[in-house]
N, C-alpha and C positions, 0 to 999 in steps of 0.2 A: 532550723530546718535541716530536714536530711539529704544527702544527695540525691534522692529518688523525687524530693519535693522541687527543689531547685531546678534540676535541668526543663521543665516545662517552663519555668521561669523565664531560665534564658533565653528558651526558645522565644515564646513568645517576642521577648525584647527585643533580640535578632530580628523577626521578624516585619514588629512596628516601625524597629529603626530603619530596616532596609526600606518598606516601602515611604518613610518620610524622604529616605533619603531620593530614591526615585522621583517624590512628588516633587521634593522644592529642587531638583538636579532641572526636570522638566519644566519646569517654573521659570529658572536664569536664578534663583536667589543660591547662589555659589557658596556664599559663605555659609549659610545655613543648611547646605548639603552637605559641608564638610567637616561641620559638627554632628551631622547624623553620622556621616561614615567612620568617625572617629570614634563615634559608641557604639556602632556596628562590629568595629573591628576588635573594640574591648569587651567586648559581651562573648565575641566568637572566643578569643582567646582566656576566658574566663570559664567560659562550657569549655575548650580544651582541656583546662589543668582539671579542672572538675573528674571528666570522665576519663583521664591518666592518670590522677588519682585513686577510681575507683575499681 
């Protein structure tokens, strides 16, 4: 895939993970919010190198 295919990608991903992370944060299930936020945060940082690479 080319950078032009991916970044929807990660958006998306960004996105599902943030609102997981919202639901089970709302929920009390802590630990599993903090595995959403952790692939929230490596998804964000992943679309960064992405588009300062390009």
């Amino acid at each position: 895939m080319n950078e032009q295919q991916l970044r929807p990608v990660y958006l998306a991903g960004i996105g599902i993970s943030a609102y997981a992370l919202w639901y089970f944060a709302s929920a009390g299930s802590n630990l599993v919010a903090v595995a959403f936020g952790l692939v929230t945060a490596f998804l964000v940082v992943r679309l960064r190198l992405l588009v300062a690479n390009s």
